[in-house]
TIFI-497264 format. One record per atom (N, C-alpha, C): residue number from 0; residue in three letters; atom name; z, y, x. Coordinates in nm, 3 decimals, always signed. Example, Ala and Ser with C-alpha at 12.3 -4.5 7.8 and 13.67 -1.06 7.14 Angstrom:
+-----+-----+----+---------+---------+---------+
!   k !   r !  a !      up !   north !    east !
+-----+-----+----+---------+---------+---------+
!   0 ! ALA !  N !  +0.780 !  -0.569 !  +1.319 !
!   0 ! ALA ! CA !  +0.780 !  -0.450 !  +1.230 !
!   0 ! ALA !  C !  +0.780 !  -0.330 !  +1.320 !
!   1 ! SER !  N !  +0.708 !  -0.225 !  +1.285 !
!   1 ! SER ! CA !  +0.714 !  -0.106 !  +1.367 !
!   1 ! SER !  C !  +0.787 !  +0.003 !  +1.290 !
+-----+-----+----+---------+---------+---------+
***
This chain:
+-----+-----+----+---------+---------+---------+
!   k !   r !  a !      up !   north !    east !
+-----+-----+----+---------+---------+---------+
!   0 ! UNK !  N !  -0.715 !  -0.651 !  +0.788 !
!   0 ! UNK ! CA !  -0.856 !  -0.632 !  +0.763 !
!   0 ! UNK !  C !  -0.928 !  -0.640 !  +0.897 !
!   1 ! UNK !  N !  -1.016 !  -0.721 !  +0.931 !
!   1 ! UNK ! CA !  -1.106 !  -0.708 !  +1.040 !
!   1 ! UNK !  C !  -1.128 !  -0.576 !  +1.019 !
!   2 ! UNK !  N !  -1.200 !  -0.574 !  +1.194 !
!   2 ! UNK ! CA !  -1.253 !  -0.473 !  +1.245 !
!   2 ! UNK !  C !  -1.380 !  -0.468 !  +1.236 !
!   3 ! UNK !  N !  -1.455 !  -0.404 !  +1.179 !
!   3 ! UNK ! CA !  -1.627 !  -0.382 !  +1.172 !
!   3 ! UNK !  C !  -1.698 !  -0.258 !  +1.269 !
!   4 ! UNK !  N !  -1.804 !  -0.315 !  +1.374 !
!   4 ! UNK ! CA !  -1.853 !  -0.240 !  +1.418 !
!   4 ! UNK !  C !  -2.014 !  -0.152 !  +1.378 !
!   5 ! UNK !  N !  -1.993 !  -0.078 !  +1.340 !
!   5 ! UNK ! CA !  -2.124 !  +0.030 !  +1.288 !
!   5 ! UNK !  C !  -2.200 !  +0.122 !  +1.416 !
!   6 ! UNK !  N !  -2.310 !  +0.081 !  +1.459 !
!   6 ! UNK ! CA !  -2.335 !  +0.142 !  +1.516 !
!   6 ! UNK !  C !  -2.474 !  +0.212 !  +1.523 !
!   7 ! UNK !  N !  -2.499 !  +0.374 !  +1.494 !
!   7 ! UNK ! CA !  -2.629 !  +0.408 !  +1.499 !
!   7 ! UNK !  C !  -2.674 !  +0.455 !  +1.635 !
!   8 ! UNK !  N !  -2.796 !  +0.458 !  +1.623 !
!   8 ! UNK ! CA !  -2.863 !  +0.541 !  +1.766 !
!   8 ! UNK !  C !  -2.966 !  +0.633 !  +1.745 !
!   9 ! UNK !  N !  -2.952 !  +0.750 !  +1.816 !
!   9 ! UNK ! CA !  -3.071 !  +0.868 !  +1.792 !
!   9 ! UNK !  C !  -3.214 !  +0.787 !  +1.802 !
!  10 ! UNK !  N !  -3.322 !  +0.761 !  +1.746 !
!  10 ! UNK ! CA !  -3.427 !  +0.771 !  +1.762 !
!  10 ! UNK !  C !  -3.517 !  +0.873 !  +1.841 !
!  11 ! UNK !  N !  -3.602 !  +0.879 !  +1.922 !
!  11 ! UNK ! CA !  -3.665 !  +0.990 !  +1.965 !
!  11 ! UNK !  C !  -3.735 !  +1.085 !  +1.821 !
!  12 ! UNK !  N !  -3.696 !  +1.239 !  +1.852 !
!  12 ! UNK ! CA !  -3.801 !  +1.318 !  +1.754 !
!  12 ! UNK !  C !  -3.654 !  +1.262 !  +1.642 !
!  13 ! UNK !  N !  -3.604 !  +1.268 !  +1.629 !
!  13 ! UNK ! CA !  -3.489 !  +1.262 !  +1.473 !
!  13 ! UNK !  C !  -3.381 !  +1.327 !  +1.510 !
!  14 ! UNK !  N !  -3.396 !  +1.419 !  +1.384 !
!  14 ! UNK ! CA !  -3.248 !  +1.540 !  +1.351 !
!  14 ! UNK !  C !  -3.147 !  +1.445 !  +1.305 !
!  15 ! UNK !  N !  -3.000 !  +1.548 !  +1.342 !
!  15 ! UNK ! CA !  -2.902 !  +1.495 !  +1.341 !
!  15 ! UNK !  C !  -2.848 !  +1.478 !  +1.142 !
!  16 ! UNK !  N !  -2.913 !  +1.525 !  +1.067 !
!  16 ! UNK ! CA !  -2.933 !  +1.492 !  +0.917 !
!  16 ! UNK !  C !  -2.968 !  +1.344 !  +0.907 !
!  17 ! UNK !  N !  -3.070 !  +1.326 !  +0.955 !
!  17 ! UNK ! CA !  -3.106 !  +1.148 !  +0.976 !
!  17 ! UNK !  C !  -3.030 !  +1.027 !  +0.984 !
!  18 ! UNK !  N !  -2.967 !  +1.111 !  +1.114 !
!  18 ! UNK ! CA !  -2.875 !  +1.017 !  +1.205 !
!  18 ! UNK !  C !  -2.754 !  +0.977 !  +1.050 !
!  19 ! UNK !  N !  -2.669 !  +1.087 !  +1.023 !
!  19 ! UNK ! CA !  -2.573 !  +1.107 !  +0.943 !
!  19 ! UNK !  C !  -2.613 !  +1.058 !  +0.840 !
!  20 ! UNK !  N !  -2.719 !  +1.052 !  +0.786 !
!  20 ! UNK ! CA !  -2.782 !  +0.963 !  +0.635 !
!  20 ! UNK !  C !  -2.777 !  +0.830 !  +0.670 !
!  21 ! UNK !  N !  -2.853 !  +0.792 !  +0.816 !
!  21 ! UNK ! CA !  -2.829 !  +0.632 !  +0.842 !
!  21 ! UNK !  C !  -2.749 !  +0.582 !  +0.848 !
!  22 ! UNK !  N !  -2.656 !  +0.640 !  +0.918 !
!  22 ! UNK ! CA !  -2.456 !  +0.567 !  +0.915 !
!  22 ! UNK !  C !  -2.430 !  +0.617 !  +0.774 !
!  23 ! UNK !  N !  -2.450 !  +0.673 !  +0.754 !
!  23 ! UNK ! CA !  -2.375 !  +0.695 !  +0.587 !
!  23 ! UNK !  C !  -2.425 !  +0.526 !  +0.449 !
!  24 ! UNK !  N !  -2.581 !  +0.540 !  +0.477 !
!  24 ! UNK ! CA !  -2.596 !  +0.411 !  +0.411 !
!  24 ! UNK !  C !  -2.546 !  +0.257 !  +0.501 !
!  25 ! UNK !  N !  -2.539 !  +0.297 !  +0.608 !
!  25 ! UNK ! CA !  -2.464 !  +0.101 !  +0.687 !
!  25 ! UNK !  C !  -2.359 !  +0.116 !  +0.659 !
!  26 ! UNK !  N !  -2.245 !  +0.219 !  +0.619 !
!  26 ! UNK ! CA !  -2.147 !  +0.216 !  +0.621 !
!  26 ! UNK !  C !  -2.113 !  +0.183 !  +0.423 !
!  27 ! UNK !  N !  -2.172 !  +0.235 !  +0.390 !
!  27 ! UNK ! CA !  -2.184 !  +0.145 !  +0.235 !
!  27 ! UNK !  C !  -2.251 !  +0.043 !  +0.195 !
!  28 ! UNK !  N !  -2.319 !  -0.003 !  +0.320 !
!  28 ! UNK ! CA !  -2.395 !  -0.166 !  +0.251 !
!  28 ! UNK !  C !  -2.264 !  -0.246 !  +0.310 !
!  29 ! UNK !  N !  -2.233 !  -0.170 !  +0.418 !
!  29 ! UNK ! CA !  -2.118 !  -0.267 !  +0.493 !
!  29 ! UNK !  C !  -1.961 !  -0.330 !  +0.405 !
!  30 ! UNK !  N !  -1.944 !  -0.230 !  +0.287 !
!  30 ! UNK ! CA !  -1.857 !  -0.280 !  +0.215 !
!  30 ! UNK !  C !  -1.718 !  -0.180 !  +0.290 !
!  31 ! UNK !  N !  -1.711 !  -0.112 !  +0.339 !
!  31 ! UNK ! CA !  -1.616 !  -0.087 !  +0.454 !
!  31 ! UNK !  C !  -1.485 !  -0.002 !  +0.338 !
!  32 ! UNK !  N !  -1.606 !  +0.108 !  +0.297 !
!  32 ! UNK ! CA !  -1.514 !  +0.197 !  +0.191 !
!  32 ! UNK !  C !  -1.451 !  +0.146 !  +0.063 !
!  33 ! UNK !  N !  -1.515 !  +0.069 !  -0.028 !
!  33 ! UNK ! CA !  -1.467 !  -0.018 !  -0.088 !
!  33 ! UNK !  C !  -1.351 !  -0.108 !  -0.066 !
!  34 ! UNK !  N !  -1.361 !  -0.162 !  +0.031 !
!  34 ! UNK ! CA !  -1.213 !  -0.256 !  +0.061 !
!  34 ! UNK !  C !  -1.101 !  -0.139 !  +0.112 !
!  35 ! UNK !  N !  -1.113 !  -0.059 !  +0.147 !
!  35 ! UNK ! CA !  -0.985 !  +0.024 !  +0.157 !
!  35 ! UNK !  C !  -0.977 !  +0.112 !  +0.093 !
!  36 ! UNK !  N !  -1.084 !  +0.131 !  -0.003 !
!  36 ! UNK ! CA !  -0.991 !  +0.190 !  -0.150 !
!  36 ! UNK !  C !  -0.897 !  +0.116 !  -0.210 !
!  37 ! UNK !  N !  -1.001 !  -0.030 !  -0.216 !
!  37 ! UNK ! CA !  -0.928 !  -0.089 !  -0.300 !
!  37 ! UNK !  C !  -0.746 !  -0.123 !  -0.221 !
!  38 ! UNK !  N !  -0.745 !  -0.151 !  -0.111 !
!  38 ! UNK ! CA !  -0.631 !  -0.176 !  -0.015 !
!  38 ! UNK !  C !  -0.535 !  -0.043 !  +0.004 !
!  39 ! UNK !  N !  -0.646 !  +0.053 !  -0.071 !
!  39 ! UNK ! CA !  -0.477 !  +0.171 !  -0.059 !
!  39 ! UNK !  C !  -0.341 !  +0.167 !  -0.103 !
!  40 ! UNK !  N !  -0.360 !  +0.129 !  -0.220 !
!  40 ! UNK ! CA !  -0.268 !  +0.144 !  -0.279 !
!  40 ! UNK !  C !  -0.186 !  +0.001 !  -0.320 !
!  41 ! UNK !  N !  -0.224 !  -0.070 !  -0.256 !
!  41 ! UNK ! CA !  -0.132 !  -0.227 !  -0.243 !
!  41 ! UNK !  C !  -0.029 !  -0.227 !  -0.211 !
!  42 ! UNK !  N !  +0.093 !  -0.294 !  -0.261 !
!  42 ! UNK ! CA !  +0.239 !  -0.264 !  -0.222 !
!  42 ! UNK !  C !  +0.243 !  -0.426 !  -0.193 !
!  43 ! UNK !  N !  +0.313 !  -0.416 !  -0.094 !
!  43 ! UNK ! CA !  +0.343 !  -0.583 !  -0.028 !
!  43 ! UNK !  C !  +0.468 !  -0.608 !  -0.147 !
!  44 ! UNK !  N !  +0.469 !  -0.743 !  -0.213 !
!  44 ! UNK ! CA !  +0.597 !  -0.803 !  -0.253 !
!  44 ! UNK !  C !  +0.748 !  -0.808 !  -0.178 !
!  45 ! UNK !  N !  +0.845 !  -0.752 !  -0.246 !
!  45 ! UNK ! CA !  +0.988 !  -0.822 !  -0.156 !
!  45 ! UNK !  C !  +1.006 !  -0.962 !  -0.111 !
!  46 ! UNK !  N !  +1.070 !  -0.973 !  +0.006 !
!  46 ! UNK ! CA !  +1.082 !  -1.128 !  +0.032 !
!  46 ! UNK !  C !  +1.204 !  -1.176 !  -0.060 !
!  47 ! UNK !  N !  +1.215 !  -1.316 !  -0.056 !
!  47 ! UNK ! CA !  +1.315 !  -1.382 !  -0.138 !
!  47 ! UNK !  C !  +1.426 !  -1.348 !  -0.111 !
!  48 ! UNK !  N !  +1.455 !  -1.294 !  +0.043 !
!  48 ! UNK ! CA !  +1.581 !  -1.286 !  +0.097 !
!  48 ! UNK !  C !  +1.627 !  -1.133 !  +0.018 !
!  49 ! UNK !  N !  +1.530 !  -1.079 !  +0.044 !
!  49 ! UNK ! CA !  +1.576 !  -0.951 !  +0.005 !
!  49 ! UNK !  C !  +1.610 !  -0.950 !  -0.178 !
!  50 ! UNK !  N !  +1.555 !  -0.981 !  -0.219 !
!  50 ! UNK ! CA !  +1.542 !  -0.962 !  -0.359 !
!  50 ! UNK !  C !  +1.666 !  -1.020 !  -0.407 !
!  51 ! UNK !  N !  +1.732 !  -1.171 !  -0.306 !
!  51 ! UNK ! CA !  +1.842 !  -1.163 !  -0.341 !
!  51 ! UNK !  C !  +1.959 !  -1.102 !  -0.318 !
!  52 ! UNK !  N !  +1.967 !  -1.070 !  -0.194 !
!  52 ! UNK ! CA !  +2.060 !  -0.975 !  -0.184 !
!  52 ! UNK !  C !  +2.059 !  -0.819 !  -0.283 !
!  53 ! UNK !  N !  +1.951 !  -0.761 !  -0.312 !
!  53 ! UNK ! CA !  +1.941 !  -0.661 !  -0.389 !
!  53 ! UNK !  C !  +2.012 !  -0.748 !  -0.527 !
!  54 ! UNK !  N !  +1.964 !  -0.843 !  -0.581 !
!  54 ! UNK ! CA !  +2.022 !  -0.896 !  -0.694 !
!  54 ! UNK !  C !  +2.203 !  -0.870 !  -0.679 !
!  55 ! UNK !  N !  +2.259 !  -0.930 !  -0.558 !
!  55 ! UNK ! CA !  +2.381 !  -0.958 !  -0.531 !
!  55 ! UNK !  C !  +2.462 !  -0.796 !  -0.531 !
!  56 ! UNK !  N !  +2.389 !  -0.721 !  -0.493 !
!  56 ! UNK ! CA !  +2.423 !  -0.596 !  -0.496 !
!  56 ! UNK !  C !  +2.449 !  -0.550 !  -0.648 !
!  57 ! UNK !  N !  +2.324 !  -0.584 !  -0.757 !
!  57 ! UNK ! CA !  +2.338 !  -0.527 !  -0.889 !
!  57 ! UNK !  C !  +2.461 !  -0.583 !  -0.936 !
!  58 ! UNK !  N !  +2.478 !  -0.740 !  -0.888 !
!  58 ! UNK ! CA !  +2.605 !  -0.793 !  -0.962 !
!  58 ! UNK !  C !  +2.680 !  -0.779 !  -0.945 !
!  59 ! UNK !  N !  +2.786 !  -0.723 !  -0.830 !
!  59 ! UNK ! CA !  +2.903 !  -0.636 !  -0.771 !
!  59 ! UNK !  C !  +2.916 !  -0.531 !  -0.794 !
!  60 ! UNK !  N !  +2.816 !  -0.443 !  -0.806 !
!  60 ! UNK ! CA !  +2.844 !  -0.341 !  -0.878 !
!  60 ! UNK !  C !  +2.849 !  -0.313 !  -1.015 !
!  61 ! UNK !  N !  +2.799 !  -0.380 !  -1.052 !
!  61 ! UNK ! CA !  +2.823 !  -0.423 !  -1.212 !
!  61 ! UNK !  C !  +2.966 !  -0.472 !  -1.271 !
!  62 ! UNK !  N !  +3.031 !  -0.569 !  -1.218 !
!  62 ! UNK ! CA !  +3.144 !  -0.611 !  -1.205 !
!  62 ! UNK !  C !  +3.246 !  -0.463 !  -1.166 !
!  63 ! UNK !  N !  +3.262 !  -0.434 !  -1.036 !
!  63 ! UNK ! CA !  +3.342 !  -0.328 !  -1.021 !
!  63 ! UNK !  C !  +3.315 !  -0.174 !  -1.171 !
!  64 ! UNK !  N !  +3.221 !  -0.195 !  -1.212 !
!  64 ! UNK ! CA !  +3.192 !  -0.050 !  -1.318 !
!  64 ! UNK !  C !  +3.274 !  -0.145 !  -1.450 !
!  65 ! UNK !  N !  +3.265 !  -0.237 !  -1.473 !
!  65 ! UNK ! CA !  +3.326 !  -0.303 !  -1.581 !
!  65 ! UNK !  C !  +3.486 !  -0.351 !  -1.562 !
!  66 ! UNK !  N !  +3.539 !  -0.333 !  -1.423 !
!  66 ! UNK ! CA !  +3.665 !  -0.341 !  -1.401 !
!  66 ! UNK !  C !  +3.746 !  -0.179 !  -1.428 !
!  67 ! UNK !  N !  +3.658 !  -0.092 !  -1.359 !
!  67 ! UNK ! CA !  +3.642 !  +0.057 !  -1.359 !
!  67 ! UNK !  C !  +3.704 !  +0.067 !  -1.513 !
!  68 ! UNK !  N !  +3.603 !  +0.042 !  -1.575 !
!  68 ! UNK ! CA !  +3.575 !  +0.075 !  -1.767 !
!  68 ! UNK !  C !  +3.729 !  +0.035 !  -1.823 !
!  69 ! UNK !  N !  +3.738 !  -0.082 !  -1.812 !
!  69 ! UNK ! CA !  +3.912 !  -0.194 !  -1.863 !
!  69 ! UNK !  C !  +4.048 !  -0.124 !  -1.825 !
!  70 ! UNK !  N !  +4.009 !  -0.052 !  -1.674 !
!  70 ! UNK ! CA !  +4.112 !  +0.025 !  -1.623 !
!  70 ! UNK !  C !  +4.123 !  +0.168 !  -1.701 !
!  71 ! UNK !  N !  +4.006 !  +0.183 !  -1.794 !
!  71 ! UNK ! CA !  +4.037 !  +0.355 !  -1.803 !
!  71 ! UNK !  C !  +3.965 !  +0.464 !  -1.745 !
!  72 ! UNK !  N !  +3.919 !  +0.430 !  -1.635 !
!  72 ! UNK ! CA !  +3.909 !  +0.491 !  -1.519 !
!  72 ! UNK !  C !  +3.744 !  +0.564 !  -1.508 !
!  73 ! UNK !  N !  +3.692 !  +0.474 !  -1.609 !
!  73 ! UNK ! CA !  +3.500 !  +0.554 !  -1.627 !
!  73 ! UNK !  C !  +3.470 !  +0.549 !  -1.761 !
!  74 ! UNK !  N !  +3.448 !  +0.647 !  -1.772 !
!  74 ! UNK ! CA !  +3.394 !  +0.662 !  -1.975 !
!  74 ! UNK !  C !  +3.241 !  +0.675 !  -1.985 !
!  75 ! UNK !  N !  +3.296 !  +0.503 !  -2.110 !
!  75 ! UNK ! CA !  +3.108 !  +0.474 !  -2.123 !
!  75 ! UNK !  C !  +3.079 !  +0.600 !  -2.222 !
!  76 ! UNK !  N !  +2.980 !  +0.612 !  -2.207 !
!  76 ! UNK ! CA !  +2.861 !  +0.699 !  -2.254 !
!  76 ! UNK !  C !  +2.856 !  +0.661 !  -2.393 !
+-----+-----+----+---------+---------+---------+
***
């Protein structure tokens, strides 16, 4: 996500209520809060590499629990 710069400045004669109302509205015309709500909770995809090896993993172990089972040795459910 770019970087966005917001910047207010005291006016002469203006309370610090002002100040905090003015950055409060640039900072919602700016879109700023919105995109990292929405970006919270995004989960990046697995890469191909990985997904196959995780695959390769389910299938070896799958195999050894079904050799397991033939032997005796694990009782299906």
């Amino acid at each position: 996500m770019a970087k966005t710069i917001i910047e207010v400045r005291k006016n002469p004669n203006e309370n610090n209520t002002s100040i905090l109302r003015r950055f409060s509205r640039k900072i919602q015309e700016s879109g700023i809060i919105r995109k990292v709500k929405r970006a919270r909770y995004n989960i990046r995809k697995e890469s191909k590499l990985k997904q196959k090896k995780s695959a390769l993993k389910r299938m070896t172990r799958r195999r050894e629990i079904e050799h397991l089972r033939k032997l005796g040795k694990m009782v299906t459910k």
